[in-house]
C-alpha positions, -999 to +999 in steps of 0.1 A: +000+000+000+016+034-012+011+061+018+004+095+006+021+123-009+006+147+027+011+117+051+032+134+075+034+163+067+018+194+082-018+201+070-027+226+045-041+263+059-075+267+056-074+299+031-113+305+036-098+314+073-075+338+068-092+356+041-124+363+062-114+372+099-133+387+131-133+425+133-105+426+158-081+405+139-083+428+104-056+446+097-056+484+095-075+499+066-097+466+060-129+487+066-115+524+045-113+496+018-143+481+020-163+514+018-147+526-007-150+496-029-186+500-022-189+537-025-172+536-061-199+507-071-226+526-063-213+557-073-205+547-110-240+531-108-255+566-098-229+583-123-243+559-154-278+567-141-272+604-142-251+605-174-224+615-156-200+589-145-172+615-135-197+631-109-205+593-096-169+582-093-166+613-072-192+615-050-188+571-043-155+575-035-161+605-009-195+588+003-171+553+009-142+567+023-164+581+050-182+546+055-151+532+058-138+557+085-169+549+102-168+516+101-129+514+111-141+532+144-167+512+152-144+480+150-118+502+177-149+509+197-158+473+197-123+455+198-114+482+224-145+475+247-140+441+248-104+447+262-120+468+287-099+499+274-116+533+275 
């Protein structure tokens, strides 16, 4: 019987795991990025809708960075209340 190429050897990282992680293990920026992603989506929707897709680029960028500041202080607010931090 032929043993297996992985036998003994250590197991494979779950990548699901480390691509999608609790609030308090994200690094820096995660949320800025995520707003913005989503700001520019529906922004260039709005833009395309308007006939103006300069004007929606704009505004979803602006309209996500300030989700994503938002949303990168209420992660600190959370991560730091449950280290009982003020």
């Amino acid at each position: 019987m032929r043993a297996s190429k992985n036998e003994g050897s250590t197991p494979k990282r779950n990548r699901v795991s480390e691509r999608y992680r609790a609030p308090e293990q994200q690094a820096k920026g995660a949320g800025l990025a995520v707003g913005m992603g989503s700001g520019l989506a529906v922004g260039v929707a709005f833009g395309f809708a308007l006939d103006n897709i300069g004007l929606g680029i704009a505004l979803g960028v602006a309209v996500g960075a300030g989700m994503g500041t938002a949303m990168e202080a209420a992660f600190k607010k959370k991560r730091d209340e449950g280290r009982g931090e003020d």
